[in-house]
BAKOLDO-811899 format. One line per 5 residues: number of its first residue (from 1); their letters; for each residue x, y, z of N, C-alpha, C. Coordinates in nm, 3 decimals, padded with zeros to 5 digits. Example, Ala and Ser with C-alpha at 12.3 -4.5 7.8 and 13.67 -1.06 7.14 Angstrom:
BEGIN
1> as> 01.319,-00.569,00.780,01.230,-00.450,00.780,01.320,-00.330,00.780; 01.285,-00.225,00.708,01.367,-00.106,00.714,01.290,00.003,00.787
END
This chain:
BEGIN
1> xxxxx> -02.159,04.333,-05.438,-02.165,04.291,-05.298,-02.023,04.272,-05.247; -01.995,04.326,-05.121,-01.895,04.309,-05.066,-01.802,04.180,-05.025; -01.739,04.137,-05.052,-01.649,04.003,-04.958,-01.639,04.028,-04.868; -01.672,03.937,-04.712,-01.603,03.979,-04.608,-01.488,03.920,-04.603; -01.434,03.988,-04.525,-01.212,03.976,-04.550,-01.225,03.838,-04.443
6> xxxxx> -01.131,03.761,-04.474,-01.128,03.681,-04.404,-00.980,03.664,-04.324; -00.949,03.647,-04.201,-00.843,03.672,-04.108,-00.774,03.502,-04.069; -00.609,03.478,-04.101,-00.632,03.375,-04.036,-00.447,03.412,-03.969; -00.460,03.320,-03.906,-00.279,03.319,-03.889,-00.205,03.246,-03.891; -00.098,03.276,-03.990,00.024,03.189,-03.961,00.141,03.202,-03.920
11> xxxxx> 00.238,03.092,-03.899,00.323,03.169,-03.798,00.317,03.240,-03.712; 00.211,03.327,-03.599,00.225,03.400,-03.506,00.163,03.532,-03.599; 00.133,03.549,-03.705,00.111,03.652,-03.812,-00.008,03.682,-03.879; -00.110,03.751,-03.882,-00.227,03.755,-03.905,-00.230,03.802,-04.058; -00.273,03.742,-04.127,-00.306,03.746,-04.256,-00.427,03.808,-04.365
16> xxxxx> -00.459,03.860,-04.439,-00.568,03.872,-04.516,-00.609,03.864,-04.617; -00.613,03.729,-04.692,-00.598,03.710,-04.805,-00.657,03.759,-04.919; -00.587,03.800,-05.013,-00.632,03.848,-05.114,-00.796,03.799,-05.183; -00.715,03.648,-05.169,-00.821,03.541,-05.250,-00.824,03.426,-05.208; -00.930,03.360,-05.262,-00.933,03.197,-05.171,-00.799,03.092,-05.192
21> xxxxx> -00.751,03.104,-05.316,-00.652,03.075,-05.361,-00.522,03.100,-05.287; -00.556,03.209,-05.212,-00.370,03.226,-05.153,-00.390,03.201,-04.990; -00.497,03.202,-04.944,-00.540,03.099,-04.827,-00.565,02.994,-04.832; -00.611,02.920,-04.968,-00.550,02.778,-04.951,-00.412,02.748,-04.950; -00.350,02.765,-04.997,-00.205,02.775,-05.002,-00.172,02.783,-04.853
26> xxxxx> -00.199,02.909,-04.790,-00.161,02.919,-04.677,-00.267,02.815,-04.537; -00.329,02.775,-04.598,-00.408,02.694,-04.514,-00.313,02.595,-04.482; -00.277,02.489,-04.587,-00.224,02.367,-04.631,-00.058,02.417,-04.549; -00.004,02.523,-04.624,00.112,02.535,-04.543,00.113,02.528,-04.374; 00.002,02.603,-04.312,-00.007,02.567,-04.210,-00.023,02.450,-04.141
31> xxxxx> -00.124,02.376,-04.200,-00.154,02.205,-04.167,-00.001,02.177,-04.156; 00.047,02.160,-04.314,00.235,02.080,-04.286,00.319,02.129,-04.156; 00.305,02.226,-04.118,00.393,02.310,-04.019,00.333,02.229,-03.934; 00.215,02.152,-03.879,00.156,02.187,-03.759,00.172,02.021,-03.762; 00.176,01.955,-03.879,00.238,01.791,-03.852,00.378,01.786,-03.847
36> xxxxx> 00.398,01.863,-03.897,00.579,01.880,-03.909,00.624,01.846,-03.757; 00.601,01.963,-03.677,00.611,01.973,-03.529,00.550,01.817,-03.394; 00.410,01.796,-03.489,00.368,01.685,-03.399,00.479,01.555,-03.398; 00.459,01.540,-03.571,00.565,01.419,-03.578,00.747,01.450,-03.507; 00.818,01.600,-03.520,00.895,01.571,-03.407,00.902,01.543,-03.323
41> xxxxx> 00.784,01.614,-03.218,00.751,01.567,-03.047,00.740,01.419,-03.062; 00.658,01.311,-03.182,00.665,01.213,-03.134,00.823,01.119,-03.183; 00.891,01.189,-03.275,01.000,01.103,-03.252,01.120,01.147,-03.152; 01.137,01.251,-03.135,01.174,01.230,-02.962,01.150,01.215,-02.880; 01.004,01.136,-02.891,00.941,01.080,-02.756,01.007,00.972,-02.789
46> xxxxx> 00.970,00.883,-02.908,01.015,00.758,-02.969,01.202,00.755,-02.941; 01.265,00.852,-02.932,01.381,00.843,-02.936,01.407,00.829,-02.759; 01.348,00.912,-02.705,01.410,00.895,-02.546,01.372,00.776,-02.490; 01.252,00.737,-02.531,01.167,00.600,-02.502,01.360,00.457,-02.494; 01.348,00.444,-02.638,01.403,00.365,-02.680,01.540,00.383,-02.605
51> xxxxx> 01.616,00.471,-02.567,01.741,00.491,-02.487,01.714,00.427,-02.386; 01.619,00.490,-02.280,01.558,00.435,-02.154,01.561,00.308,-02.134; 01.503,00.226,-02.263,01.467,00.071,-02.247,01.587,-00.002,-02.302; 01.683,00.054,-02.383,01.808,00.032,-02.451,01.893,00.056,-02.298; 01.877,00.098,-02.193,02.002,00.114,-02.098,01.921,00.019,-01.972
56> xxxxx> 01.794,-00.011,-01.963,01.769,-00.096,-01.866,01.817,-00.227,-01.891; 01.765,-00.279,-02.058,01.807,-00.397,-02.115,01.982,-00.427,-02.106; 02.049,-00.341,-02.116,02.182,-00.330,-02.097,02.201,-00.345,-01.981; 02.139,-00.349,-01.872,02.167,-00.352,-01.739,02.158,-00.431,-01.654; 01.993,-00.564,-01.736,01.949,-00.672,-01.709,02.053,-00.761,-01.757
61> xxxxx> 02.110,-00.731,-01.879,02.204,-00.844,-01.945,02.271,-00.829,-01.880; 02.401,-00.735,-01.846,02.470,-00.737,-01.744,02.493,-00.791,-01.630; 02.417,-00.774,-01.577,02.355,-00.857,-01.441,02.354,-01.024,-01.487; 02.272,-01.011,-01.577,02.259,-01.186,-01.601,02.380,-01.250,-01.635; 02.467,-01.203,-01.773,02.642,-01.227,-01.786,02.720,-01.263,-01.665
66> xxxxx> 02.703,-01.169,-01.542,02.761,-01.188,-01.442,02.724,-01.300,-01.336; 02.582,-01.312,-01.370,02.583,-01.454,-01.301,02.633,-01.603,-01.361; 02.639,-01.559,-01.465,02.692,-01.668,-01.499,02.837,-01.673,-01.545; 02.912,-01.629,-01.502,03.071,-01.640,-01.467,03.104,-01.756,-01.414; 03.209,-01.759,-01.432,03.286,-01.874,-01.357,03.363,-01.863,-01.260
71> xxxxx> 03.424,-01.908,-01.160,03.487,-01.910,-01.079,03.619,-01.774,-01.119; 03.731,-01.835,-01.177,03.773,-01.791,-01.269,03.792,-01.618,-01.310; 03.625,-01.630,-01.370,03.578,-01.500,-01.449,03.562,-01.375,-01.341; 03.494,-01.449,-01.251,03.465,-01.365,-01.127,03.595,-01.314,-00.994; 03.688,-01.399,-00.985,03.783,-01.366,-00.936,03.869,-01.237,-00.983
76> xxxxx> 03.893,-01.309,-01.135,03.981,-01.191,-01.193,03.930,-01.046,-01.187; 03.773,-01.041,-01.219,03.704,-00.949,-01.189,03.742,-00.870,-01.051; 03.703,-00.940,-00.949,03.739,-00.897,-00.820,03.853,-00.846,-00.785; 03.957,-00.947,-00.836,04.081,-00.884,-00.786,04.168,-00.778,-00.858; 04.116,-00.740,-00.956,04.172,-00.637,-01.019,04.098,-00.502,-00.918
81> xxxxx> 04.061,-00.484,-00.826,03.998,-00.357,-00.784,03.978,-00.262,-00.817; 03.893,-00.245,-00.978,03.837,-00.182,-01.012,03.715,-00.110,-01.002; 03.660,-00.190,-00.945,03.557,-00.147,-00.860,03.577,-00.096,-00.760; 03.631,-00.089,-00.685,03.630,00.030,-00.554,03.658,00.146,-00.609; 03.705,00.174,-00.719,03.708,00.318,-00.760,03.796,00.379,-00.746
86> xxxxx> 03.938,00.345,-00.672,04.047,00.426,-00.627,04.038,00.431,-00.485; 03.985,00.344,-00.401,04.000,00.359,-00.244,04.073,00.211,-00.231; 04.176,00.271,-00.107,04.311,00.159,-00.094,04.243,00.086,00.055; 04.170,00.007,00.004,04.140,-00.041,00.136,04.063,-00.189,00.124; 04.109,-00.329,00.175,04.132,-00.418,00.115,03.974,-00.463,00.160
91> xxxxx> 03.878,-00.532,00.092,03.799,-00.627,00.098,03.766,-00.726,00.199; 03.723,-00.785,00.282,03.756,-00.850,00.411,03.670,-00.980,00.346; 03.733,-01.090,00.322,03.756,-01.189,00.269,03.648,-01.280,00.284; 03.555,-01.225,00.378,03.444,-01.294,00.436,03.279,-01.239,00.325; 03.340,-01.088,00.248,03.278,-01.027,00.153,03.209,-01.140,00.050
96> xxxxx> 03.083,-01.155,00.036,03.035,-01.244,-00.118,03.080,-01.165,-00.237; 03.227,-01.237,-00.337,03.205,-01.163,-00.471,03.118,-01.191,-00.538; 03.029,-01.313,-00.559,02.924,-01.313,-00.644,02.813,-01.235,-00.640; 02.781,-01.228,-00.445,02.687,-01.117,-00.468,02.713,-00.996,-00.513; 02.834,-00.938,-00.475,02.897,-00.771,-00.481,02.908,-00.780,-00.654
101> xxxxx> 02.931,-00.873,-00.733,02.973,-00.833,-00.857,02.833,-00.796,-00.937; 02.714,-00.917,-00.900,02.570,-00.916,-00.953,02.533,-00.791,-00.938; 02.557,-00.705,-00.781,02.459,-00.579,-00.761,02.541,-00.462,-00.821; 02.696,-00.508,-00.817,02.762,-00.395,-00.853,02.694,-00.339,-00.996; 02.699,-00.478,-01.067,02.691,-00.432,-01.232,02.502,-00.417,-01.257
106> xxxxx> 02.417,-00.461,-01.106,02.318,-00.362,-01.163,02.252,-00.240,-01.109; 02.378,-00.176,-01.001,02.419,-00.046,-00.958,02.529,00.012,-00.937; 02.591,-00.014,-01.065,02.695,00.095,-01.041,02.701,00.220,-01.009; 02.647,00.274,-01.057,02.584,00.471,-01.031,02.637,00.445,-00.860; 02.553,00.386,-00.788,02.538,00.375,-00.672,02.671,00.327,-00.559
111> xxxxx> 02.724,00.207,-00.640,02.840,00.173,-00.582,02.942,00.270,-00.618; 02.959,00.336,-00.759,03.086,00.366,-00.750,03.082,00.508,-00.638; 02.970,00.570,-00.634,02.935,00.712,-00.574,03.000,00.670,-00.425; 02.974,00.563,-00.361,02.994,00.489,-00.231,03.120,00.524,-00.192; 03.167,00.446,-00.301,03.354,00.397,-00.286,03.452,00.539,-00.325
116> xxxxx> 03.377,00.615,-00.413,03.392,00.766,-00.414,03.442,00.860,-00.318; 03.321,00.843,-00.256,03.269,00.915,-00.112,03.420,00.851,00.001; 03.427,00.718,-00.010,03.497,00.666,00.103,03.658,00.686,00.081; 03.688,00.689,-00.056,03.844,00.768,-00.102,03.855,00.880,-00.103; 03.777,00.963,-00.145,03.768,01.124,-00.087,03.772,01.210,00.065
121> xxxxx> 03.696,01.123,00.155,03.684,01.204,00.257,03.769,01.166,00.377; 03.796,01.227,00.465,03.863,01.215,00.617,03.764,01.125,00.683; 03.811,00.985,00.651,03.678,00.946,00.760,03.709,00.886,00.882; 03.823,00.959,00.953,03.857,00.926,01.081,03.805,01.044,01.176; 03.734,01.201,01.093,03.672,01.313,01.162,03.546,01.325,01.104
126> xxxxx> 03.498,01.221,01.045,03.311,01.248,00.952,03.247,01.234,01.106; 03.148,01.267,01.056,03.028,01.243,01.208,02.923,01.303,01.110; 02.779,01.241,01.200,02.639,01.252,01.147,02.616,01.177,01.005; 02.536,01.242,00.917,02.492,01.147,00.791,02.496,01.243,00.687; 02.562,01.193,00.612,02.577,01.234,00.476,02.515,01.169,00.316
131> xxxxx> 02.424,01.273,00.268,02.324,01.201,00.182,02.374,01.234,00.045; 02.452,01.173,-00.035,02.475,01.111,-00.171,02.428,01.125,-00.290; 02.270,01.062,-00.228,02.177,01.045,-00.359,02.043,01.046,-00.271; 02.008,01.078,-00.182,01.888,01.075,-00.091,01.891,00.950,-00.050; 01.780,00.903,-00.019,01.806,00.725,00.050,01.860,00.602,-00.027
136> xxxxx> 01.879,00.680,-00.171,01.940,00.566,-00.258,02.061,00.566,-00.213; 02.175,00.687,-00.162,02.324,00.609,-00.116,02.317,00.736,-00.006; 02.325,00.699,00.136,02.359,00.797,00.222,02.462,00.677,00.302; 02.514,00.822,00.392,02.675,00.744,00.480,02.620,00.775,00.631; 02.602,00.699,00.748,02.583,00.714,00.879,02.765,00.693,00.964
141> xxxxx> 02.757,00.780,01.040,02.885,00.754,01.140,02.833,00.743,01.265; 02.873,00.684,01.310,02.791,00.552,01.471,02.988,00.571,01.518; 02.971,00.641,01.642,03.098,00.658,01.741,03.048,00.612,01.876; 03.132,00.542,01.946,03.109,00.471,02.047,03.197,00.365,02.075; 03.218,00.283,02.226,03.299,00.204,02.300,03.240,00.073,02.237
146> xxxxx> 03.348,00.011,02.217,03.283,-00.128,02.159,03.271,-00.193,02.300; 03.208,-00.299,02.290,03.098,-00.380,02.394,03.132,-00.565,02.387; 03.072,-00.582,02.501,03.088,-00.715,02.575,02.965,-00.737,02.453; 03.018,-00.898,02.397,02.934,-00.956,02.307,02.794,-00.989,02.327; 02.704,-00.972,02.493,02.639,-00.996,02.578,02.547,-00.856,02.497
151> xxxxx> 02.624,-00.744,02.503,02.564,-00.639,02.457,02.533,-00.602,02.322; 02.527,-00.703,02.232,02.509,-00.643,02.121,02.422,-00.790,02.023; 02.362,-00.777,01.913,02.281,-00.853,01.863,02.297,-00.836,01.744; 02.247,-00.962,01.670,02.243,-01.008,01.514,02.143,-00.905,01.451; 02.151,-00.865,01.316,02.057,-00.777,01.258,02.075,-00.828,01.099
156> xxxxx> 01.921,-00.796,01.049,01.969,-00.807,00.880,01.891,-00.672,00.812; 01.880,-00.664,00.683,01.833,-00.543,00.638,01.771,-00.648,00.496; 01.650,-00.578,00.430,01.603,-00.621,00.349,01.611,-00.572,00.212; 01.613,-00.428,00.230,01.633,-00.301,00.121,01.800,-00.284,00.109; 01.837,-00.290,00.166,01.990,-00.210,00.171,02.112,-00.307,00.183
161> xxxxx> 02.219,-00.274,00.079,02.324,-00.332,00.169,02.408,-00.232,00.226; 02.466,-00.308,00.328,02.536,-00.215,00.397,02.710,-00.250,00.362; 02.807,-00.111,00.362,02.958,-00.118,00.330,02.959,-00.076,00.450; 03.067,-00.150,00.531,03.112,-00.105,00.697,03.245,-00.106,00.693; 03.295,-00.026,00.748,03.438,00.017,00.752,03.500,00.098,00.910
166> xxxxx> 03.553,00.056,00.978,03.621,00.109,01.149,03.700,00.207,01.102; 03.701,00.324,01.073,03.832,00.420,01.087,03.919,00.441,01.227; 03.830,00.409,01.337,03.901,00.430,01.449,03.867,00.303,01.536; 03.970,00.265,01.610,03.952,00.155,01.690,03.983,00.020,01.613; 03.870,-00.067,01.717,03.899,-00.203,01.650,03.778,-00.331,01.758
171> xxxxx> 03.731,-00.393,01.648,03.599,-00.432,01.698,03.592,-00.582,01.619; 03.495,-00.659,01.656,03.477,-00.806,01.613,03.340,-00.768,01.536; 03.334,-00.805,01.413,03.182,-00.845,01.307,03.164,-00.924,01.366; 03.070,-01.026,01.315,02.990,-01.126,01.285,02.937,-01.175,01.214; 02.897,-01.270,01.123,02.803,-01.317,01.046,02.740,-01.488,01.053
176> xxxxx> 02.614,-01.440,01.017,02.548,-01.603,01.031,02.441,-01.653,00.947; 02.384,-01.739,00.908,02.342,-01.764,00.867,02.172,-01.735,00.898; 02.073,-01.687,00.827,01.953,-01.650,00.774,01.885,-01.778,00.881; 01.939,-01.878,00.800,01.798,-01.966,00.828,01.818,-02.037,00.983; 01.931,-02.001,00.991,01.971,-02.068,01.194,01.957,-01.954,01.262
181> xxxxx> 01.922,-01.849,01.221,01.918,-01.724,01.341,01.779,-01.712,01.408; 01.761,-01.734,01.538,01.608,-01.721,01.598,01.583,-01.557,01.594; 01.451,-01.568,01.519,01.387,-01.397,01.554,01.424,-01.345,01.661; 01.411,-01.208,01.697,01.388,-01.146,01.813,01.282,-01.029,01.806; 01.266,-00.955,01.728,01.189,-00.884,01.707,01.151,-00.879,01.529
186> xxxxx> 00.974,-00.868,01.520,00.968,-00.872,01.373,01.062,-00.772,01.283; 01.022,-00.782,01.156,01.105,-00.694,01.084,00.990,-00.549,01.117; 01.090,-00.466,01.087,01.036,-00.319,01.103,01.090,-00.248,00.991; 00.966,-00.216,00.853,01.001,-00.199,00.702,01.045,-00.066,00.757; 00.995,00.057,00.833,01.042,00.222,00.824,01.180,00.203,00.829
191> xxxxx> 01.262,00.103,00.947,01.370,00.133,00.967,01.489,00.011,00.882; 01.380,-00.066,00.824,01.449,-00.145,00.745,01.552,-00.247,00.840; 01.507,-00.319,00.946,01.566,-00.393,01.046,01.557,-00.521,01.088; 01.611,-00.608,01.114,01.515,-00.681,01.193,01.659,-00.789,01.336; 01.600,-00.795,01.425,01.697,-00.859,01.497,01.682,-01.008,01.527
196> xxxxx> 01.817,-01.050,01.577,01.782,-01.176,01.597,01.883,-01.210,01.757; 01.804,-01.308,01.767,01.883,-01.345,01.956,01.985,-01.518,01.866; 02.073,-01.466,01.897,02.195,-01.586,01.825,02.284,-01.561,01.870; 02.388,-01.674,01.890,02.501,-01.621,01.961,02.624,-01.674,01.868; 02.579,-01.782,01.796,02.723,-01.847,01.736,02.754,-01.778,01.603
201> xxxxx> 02.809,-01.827,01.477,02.836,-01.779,01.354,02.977,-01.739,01.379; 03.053,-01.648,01.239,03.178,-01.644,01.254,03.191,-01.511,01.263; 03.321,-01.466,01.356,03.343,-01.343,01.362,03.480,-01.302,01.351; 03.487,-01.205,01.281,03.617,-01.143,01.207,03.667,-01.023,01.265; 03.784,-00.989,01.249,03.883,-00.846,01.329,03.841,-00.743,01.240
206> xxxxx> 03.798,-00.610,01.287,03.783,-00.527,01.180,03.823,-00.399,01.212; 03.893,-00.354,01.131,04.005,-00.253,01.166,04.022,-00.121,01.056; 04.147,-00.093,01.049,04.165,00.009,00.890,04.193,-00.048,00.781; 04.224,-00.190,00.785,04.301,-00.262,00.669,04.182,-00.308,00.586; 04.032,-00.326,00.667,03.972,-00.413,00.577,03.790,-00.357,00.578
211> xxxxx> 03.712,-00.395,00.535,03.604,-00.309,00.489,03.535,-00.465,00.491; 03.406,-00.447,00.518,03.287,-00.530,00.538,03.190,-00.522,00.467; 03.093,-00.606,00.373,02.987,-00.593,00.274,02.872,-00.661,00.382; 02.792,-00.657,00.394,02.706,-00.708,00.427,02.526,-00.689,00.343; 02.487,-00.794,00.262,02.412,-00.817,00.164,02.261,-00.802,00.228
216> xxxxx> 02.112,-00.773,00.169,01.984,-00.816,00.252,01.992,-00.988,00.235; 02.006,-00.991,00.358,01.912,-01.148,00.431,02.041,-01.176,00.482; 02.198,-01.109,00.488,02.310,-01.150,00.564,02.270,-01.115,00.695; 02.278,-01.182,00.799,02.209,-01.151,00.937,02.412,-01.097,00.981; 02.405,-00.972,01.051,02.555,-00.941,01.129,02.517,-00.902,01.236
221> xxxxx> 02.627,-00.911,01.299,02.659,-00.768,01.405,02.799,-00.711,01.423; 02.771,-00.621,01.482,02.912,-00.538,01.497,02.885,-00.510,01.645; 03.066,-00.422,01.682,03.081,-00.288,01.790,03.094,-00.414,01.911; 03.159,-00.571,01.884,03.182,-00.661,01.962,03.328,-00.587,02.023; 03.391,-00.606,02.166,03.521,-00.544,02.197,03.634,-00.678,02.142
226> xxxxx> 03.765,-00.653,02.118,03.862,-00.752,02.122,03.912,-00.763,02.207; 03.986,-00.647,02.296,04.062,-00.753,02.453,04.010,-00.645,02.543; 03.988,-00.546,02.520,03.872,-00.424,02.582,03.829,-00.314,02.537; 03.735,-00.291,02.599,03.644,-00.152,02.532,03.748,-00.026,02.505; 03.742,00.036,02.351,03.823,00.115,02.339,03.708,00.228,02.200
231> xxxxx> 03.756,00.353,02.210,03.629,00.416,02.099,03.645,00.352,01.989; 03.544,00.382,01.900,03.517,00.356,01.773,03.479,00.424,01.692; 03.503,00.448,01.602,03.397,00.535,01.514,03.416,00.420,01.363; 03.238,00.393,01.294,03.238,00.272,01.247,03.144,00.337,01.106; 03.180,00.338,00.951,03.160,00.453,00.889,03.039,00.317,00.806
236> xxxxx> 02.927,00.370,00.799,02.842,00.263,00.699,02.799,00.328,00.622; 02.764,00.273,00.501,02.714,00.344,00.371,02.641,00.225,00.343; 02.511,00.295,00.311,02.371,00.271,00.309,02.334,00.274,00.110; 02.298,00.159,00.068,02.313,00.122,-00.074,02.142,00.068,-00.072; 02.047,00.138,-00.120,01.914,00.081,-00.186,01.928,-00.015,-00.325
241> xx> 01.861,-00.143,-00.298,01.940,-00.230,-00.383,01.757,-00.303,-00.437; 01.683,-00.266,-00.396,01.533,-00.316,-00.429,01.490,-00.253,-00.592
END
C-alpha cells in the first residue's frame, strides 16, 4: 500500500519527507523558529516599552528636582542663559524663573525649538504664522499701531504659554493678578482665551532689549502706546504646556 507523501513548509520551502522521522525533526525545527521570532517581537516590545517609561520618569523627576531648588539653585540656573539656546536677548525681569525653569525642564523639545526659531530668523521682516511642531510650538506675527490703554484689554490663556518679543517699535505690557481681574467674557477653549475688564496691575517698556514670558492663569496685555502711536510688529510663540 502506498504512503501518501506528505507536504509541509519550512522556511518559505516546501518539503517532502522521506519519513516521519525527518519531519519530526523538521516539525520541531519549525516550532523553535516560530518562538524564536515571537519571543523577539516581544522583547522589543519589552525594550521600547521600558525606554518610553524610562524617559517620562526622567522627565517627572526633573520637573520635581526643579521645584525644589532653592533660591540660589534656581538663579544660577537662570542666569547662566542656557536656556535660550543662543538668542542674545535679555529676559524682562518681570519673567517667573520658577515657573520658566519647572516647564522648561518638562519641555524642553519645545522650548529650546522656540528660542531656536527666535535666534535664527529675521524677525523684524517675519509676518503670518509659522508652525514648528503643529500646535505644540507655532510663532504668530500681529503688526499694528500701538493704542490708547482705553483700547486694549487683559487676557489669559489656559493651554499655552506665550514668549512675546517687539522687534519693531515700542509698547507697554501689563500684568495682573488672576484672582483681582473681573471677567469679561467666558473662557473660549477653541481659541484658548479669555478676557478681562481691569485696568490696574503693573506695566513694563517692551522693546528689542527684552522678551516677555507670560504663563496659563498670568492675566496680560499688550500693544499699550508709550508717548504715541507708532507701528509695531510683536513676534509670539505659542508653547502647548497641558
Amino acid at each position: 500500500m502506498n504512503m501518501v507523501k506528505t507536504k509541509i513548509i519550512f522556511k518559505g520551502k516546501n518539503y517532502i519527507p522521506k519519513n516521519w522521522k525527518i519531519f519530526f525533526k523538521l516539525a520541531v525545527k519549525s516550532f523553535e523558529t516560530f518562538i524564536m521570532n515571537k519571543n523577539l517581537i516581544l522583547l522589543i516590545m519589552i525594550i521600547a516599552f521600558s525606554a518610553c517609561a524610562s524617559r517620562q520618569a526622567n522627565t517627572n523627576n526633573s520637573a520635581t528636582t526643579v521645584s525644589n531648588w532653592t533660591e540660589a539653585e534656581l538663579n544660577t540656573w537662570y542666569e547662566n542663559n542656557e536656556w535660550l539656546n543662543g538668542w542674545q536677548v535679555k529676559s524682562d525681569n518681570s519673567n517667573d524663573k520658577r515657573l520658566l525653569a519647572e516647564s522648561y525642564s518638562k519641555f524642553k523639545d519645545r522650548w529650546d525649538m522656540a528660542f531656536q526659531f527666535l535666534k535664527s530668523n529675521d524677525l523684524r521682516n517675519l509676518s503670518g504664522r509659522h508652525d514648528l511642531d503643529g500646535n505644540n510650538v507655532y510663532v504668530l506675527v500681529s503688526d499694528y499701531n500701538s493704542k490708547e490703554k482705553s483700547e486694549t484689554r487683559y487676557e489669559v490663556h489656559r493651554k499655552y504659554v506665550d514668549i512675546q518679543y517687539v522687534a519693531v517699535g515700542e509698547e507697554y505690557m501689563g500684568k495682573a493678578s488672576l484672582e483681582q481681574s473681573g471677567t469679561a467674557t467666558p473662557y473660549n477653549e477653541a481659541t484658548d482665551i479669555e478676557f478681562f475688564d481691569y485696568e490696574d496691575g503693573n506695566y513694563f517698556l517692551a522693546n528689542q532689549e527684552t522678551f516677555f514670558i507670560f504663563f496659563p492663569d498670568e492675566v496680560h496685555r499688550s500693544s499699550i502706546k508709550v508717548n504715541e502711536s507708532v507701528p509695531v510688529k510683536r513676534i509670539i510663540v505659542k508653547l502647548l504646556v497641558e
